[in-house]
C-alpha positions as CSV (number, residue, x, y, z in Angstrom):
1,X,3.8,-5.3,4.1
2,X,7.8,-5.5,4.2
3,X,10.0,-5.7,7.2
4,X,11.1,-2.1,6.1
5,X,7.9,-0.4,6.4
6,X,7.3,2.2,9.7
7,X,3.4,2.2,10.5
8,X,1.1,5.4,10.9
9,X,-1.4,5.1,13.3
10,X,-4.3,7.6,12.0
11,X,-5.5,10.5,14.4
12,X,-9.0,8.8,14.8
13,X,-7.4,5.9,15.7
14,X,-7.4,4.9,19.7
15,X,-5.9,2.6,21.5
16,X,-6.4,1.5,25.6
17,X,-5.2,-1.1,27.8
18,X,-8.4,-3.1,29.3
19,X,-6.8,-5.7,32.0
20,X,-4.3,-7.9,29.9
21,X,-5.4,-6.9,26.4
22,X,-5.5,-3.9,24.4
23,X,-8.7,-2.4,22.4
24,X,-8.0,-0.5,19.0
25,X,-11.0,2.0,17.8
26,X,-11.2,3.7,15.0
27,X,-13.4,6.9,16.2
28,X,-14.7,7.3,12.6
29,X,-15.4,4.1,11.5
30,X,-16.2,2.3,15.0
31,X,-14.3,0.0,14.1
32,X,-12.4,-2.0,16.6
33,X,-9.8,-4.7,17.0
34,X,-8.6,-6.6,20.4
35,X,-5.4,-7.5,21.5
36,X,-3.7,-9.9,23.2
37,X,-0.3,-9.2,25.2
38,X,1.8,-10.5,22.5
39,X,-0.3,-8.1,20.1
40,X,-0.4,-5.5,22.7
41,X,3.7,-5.0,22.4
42,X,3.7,-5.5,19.1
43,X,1.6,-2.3,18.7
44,X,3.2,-0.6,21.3
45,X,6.6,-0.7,19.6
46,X,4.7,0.4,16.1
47,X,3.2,3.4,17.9
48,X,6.8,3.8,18.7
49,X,7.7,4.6,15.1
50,X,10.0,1.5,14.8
51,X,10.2,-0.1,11.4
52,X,8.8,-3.6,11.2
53,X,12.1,-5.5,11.3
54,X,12.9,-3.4,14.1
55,X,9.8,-4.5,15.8
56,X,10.6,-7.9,15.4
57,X,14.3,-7.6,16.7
58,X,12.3,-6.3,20.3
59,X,10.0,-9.0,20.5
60,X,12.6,-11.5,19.7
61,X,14.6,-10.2,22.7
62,X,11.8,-10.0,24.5
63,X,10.3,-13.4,24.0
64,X,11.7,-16.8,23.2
65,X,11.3,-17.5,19.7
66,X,12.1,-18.2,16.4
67,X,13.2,-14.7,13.8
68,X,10.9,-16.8,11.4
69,X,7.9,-16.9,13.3
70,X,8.0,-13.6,14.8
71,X,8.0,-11.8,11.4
72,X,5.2,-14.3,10.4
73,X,3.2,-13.2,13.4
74,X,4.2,-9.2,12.7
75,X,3.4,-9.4,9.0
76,X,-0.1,-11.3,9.9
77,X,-1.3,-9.0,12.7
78,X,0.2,-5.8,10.3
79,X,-1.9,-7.1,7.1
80,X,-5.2,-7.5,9.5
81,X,-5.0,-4.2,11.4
82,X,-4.2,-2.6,7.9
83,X,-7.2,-4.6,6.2
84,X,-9.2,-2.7,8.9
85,X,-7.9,0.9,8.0
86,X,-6.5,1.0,11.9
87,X,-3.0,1.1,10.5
88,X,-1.4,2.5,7.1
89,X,2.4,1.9,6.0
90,X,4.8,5.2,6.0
């Protein structure tokens, strides 16, 4: 993953707000992946069609901290939801 890439969220893939998190399932696979808040924006801005870098510069206005720790945290969650086939790079 690069701070460049946009995500595509497949057709089968569906996502739902249960109390503070947020459940991922892929319809095909029945795969699925929780969320927490953090992760829950995160995704949200993806589904959104923002690049990864622009991702990061919301959640770094959003939350206080560090550029370098953010796009840890974006690349990390990216690479596991990818890894899964929930998410693929545009």
């Amino acid at each position: 993953m690069n701070l460049s890439d946009k995500i595509q969220i497949p057709a089968q893939v569906m996502a739902r707000q249960v109390g503070a998190e947020t459940v991922i399932l892929d319809l095909a696979t029945g795969t699925y992946f929780g969320l927490d808040p953090v992760g829950a924006r995160i995704w949200q801005l993806m589904s959104e069609g923002k690049t990864l870098s622009e991702v990061c510069d919301a959640m770094q206005a959003e939350f206080e901290v560090s550029r370098e720790d953010i796009q840890r945290d974006v690349i990390e969650l990216t690479e596991k939801l990818k890894a899964q086939q929930l998410i693929s790079t545009a």
